[in-house]
C-alpha positions in Angstrom: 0.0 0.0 0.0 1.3 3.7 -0.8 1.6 6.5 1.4 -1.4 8.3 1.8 -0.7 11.8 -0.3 -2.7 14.0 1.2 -3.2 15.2 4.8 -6.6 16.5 6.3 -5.2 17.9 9.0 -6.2 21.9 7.7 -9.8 20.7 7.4 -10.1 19.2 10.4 -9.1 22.0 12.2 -11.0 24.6 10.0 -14.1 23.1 10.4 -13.7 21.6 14.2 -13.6 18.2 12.5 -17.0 18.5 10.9 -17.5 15.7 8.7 -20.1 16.8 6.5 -18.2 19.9 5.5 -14.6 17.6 5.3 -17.0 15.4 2.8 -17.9 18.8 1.4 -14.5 20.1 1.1 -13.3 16.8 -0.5 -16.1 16.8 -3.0 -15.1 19.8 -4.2 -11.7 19.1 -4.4 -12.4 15.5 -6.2 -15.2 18.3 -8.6 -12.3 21.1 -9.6 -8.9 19.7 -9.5 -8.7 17.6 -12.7 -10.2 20.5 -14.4 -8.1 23.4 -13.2 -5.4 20.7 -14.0 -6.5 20.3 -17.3 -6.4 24.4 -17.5 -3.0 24.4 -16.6 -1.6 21.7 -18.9 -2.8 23.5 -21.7 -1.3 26.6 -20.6 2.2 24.9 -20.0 1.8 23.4 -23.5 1.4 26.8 -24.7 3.9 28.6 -22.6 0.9 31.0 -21.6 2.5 32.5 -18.7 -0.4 34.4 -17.3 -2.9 31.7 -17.4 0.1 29.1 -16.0 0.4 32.2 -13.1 -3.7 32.1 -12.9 -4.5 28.3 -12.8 -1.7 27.8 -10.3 -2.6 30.7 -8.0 -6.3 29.2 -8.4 -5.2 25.6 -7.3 -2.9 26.9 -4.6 -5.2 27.3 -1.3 -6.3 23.7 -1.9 -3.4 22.1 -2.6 -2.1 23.9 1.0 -5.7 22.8 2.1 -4.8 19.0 1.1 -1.2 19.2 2.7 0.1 17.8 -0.7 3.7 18.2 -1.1 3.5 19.7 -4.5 2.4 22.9 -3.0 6.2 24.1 -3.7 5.9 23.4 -7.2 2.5 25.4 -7.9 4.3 28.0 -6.4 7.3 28.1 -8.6 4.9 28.0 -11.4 2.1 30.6 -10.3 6.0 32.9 -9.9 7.0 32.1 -13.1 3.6 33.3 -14.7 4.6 36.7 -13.4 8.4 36.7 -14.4 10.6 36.9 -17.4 12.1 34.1 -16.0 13.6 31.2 -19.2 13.2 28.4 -16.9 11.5 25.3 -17.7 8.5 24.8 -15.8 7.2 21.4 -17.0 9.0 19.2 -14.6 7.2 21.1 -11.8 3.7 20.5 -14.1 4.8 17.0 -14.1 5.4 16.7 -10.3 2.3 18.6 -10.2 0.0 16.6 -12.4 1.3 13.0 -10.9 0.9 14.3 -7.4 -3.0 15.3 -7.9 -3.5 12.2 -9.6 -2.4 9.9 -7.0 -4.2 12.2 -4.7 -7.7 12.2 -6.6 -7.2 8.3 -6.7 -6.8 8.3 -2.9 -9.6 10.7 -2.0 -11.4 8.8 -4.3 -11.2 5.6 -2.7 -11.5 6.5 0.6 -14.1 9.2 0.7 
C-alpha cells in the first residue's frame, strides 16, 4: 500500500472536525482539480505564462488545504507566470499533475 498523499489535518481543524463539511471540502476538491489541472496543462503546452500564473494561483489554497507536497511546485509555477524568467517549468507541471492524480485516486477511494 502507498503513502497516503494527502493530509486532512487543515480541514479538520477549519471546520472543528466536521465531517459533512470535510465530505464537502473533499467533494469539491475530487469536482475542480482535474479540471483546473486540465487548464494548466494547456497553458504549459502553450507557454501562456499568465494563465500558467492564474491556474496555479487558483489551485494553490487547496493544494495547502490537502497538505500535498506539490504545493512548492504550484508556487514556482504561479512565480514564473509573473516573471521573465527562461526556466522550464514542465518538470514542476509533471510533479504537479502525478501528485494530484495519486491524490484524486486516494480521495477517491477513501471518501
Amino acid at each position: 500500500m502507498k503513502q497516503q498523499l494527502y493530509d486532512l489535518q487543515k480541514i479538520k481543524e477549519l471546520s472543528d472536525n466536521d465531517a459533512d463539511f470535510i465530505k464537502d471540502m473533499v467533494d469539491m476538491f475530487i469536482t475542480e482539480i482535474p479540471r483546473d489541472l486540465e487548464h494548466l496543462a494547456v497553458a504549459v503546452i502553450e507557454d501562456d505564462r499568465t494563465r500558467v500564473h492564474d491556474y496555479a494561483h487558483k489551485m494553490k489554497p487547496s493544494i495547502d488545504m490537502f497538505g500535498l507536497k506539490c504545493l512548492n511546485d504550484i508556487l514556482i509555477m504561479e512565480a514564473w507566470g509573473r516573471s521573465d524568467d527562461e526556466m522550464d517549468i514542465k518538470e514542476h507541471f509533471m510533479r504537479v499533475n502525478q501528485e494530484l492524480d495519486m491524490a484524486l485516486i486516494q480521495l477517491k477511494r477513501d471518501f
